[in-house]
C-alpha positions in Angstrom: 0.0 0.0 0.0 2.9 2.2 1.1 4.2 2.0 -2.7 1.4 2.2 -4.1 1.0 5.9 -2.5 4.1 6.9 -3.1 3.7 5.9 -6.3 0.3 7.8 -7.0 2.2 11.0 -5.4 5.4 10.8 -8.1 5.0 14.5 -10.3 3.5 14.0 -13.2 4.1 16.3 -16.5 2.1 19.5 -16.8 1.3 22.8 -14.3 0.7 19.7 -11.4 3.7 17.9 -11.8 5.3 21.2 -11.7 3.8 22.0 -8.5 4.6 19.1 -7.4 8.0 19.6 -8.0 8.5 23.1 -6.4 7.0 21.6 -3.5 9.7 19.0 -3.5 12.0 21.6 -3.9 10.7 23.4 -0.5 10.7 20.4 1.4 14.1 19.7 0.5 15.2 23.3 1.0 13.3 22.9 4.9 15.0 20.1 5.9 18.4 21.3 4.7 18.2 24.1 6.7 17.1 21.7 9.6 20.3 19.8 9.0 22.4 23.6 9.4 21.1 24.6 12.8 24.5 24.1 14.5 26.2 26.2 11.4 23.5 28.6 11.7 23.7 29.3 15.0 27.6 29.6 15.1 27.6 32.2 12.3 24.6 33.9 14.4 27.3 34.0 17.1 29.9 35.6 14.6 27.5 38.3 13.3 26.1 39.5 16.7 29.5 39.8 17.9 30.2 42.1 15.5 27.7 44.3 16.7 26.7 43.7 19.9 29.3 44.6 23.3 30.9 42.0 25.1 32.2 41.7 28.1 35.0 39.6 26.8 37.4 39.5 23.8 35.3 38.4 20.9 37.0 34.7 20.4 36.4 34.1 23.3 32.7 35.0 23.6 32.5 32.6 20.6 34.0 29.7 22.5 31.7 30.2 25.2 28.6 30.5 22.6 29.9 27.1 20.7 30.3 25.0 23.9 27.2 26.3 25.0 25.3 25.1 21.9 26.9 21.7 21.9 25.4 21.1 25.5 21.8 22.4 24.4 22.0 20.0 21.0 22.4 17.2 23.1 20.2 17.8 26.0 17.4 18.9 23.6 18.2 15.1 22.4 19.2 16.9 18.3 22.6 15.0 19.1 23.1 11.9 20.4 25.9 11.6 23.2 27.9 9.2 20.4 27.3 12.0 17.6 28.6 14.6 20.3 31.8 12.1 20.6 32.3 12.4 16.7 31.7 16.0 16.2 34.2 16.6 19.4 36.9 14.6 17.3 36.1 17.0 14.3 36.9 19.8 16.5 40.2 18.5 17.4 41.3 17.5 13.8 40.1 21.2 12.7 42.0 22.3 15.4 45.6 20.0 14.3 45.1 21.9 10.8 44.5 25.1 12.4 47.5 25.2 14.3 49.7 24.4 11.2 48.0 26.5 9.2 48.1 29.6 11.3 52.2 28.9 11.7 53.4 28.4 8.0 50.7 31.5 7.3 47.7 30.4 5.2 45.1 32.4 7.6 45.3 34.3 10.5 43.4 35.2 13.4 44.1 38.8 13.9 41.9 39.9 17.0 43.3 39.5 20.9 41.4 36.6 23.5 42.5 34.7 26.0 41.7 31.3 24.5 44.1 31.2 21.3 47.0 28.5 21.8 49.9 29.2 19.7 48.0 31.8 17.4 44.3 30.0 17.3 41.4 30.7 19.1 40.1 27.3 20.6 36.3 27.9 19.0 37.9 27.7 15.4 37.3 23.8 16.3 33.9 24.4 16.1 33.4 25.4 13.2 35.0 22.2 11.2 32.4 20.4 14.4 29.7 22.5 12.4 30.2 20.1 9.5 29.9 17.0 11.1 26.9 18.0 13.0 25.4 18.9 9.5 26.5 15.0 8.4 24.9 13.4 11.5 21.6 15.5 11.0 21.5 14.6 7.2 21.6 11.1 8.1 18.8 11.3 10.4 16.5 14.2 9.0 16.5 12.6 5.5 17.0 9.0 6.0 20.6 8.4 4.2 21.3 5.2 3.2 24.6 4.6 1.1 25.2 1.6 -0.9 28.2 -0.1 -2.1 30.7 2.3 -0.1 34.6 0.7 -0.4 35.8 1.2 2.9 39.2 0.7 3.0 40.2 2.5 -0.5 38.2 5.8 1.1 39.5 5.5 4.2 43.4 5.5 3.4 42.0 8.0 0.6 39.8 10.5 3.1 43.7 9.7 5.2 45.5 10.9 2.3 43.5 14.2 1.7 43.9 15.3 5.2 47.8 14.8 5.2 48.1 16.7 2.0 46.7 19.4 3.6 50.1 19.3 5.4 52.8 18.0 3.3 51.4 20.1 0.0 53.6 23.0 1.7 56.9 20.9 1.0 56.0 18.4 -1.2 53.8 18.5 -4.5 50.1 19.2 -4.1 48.6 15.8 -4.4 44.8 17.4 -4.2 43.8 16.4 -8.4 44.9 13.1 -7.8 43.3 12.6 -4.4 39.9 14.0 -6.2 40.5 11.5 -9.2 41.4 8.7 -6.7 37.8 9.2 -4.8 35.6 9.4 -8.1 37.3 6.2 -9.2 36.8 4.4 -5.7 33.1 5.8 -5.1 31.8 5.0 -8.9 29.6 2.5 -7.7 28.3 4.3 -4.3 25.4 5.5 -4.0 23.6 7.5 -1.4 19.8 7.7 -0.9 17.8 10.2 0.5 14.1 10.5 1.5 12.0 13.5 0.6 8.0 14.1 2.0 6.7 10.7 0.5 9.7 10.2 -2.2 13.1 8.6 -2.5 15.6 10.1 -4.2 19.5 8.9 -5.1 22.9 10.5 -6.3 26.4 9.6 -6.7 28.0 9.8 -3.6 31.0 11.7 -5.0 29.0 14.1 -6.4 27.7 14.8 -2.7 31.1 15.8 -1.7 31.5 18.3 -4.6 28.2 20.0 -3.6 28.6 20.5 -0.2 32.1 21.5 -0.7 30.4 24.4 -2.8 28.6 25.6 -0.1 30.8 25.5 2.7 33.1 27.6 0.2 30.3 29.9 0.1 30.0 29.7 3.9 33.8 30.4 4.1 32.9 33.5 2.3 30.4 34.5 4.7 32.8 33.6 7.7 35.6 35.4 6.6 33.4 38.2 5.7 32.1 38.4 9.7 36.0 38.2 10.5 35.8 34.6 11.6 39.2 34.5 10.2 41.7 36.0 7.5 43.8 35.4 4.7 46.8 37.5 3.5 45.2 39.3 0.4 42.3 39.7 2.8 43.9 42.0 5.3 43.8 45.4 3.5 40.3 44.4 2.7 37.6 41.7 2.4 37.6 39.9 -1.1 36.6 36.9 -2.5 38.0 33.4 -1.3 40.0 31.6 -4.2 37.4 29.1 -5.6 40.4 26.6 -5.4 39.1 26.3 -1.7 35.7 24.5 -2.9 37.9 21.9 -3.6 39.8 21.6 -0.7 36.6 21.6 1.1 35.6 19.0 -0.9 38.2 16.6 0.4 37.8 17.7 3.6 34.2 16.5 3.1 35.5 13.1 2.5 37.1 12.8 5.5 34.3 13.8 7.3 31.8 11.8 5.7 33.9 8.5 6.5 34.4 9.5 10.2 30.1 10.0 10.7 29.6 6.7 8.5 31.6 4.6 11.2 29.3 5.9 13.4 26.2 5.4 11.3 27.4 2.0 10.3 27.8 0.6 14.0 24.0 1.8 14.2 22.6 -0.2 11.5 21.4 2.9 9.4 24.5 3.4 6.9 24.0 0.7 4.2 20.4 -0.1 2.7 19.0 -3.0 3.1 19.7 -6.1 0.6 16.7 -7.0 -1.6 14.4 -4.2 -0.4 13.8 -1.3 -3.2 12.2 2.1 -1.7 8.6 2.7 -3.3 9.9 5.7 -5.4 13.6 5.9 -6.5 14.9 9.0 -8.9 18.3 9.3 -10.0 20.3 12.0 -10.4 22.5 11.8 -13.6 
């Protein structure tokens, strides 16, 4: 019966179908936004304290205001305490990169605060958590499911992109190859989502490029609220390279395979063998 609903409810051609479709469209657009509460609310944190007096230096105000939404999430039960675990660990390998980073002179942190170690303001963590509290909310709010995912090739890959963050500064920049490498492993993966009454499915690969877009475009926001700086941005505020997006993109990677261990070990990362969803549509 289920199916057959579901089925009655796929978008037809014509001015219906089309409705049908734009109400897709805001569905998927709700939920997204759903899964960017955490990120939302940090970079609410970073535009009101650009405006608003504090009675501490503004980094750490910020730490205060991330450390304080982490302990709401979960005790409003929008994180569990094993999802808190993972998006702690996020913070501290944002924080690794930060620290070299900052040191060899990529970014900067320009403004004064009690809580930077060796140049870094501790809440910079947060905001690589912010990710992978968007990854466990996806895999809740619209049922993810992924399908045929090589482990061990994506992990030593995901491995591989987060040390070339490092040795790219001495040794060539492996980041083309790394990208090749994961569209070669993840051909075959596939990850389904569920919208309203429907079930969709993309290349997972193709995930990673997307939200890599838009975190570049949230890096242009953050850097724009003084979150942090780059060297042609201290005179003034322009444009982040669009070489980022694909850094972000493998950073993606690396967070994707560190929520699906935790995913996995609760039953919800692969979909079930020999059950097909009432509606599947494909992206190409």
């Amino acid at each position: 019966m289920a199916a057959v609903v579901a089925e009655r409810a796929r978008p037809g051609r014509g001015p219906g179908g089309v409705r049908a479709g734009a109400a897709q469209l805001l569905r998927f657009g709700w939920l997204q936004v759903q899964c960017c509460v955490f990120a939302a609310a940090v970079f609410a944190g970073l535009a009101l304290s650009t405006v608003l007096p504090l009675p501490v230096a503004r980094y750490d105000a910020l730490l205060a205001w991330a450390v304080v939404l982490t302990a709401v999430f979960h005790l409003l039960r929008l994180e569990t305490g094993r999802e808190v675990a993972v998006i702690a660990g996020f913070h501290l390998v944002g924080l690794a990169l930060e620290l070299f980073k900052v040191r060899v002179g990529s970014w900067s942190y320009p403004e004064p605060g009690w809580s930077k170690v060796a140049g870094v303001p501790l809440y910079a963590g947060f905001m690589y958590a912010a990710v992978g509290s968007y990854l466990c909310q996806a895999f809740r709010r619209l049922d993810l499911r992924v399908d045929r995912f090589p482990w061990t090739p994506a992990v030593v890959l995901a491995v591989a992109a987060y040390a070339n963050f490092f040795t790219h500064h001495r040794l060539p920049d492996l980041r083309w190859l790394l990208a090749v490498g994961f569209v070669a492993v993840l051909w075959r993966s596939r990850v389904s989502y569920t919208v309203g009454a429907r079930r969709y499915a993309m290349p997972l690969s193709l995930s990673f490029v997307l939200i890599g877009f838009f975190l570049w475009v949230a890096e242009n926001a953050a850097t724009l609220l003084g979150a942090w700086q780059y060297p042609d941005q201290a005179a003034a505020w322009q444009l982040v390279h669009v070489g980022k997006w694909g850094s972000w993109a493998l950073l993606v990677s690396l967070s994707f395979v560190l929520v699906a261990a935790v995913k996995a070990q609760e039953g919800r990362f692969y979909g079930q063998v020999g059950t097909t969803p009432a509606v599947t549509v494909t992206a190409r």
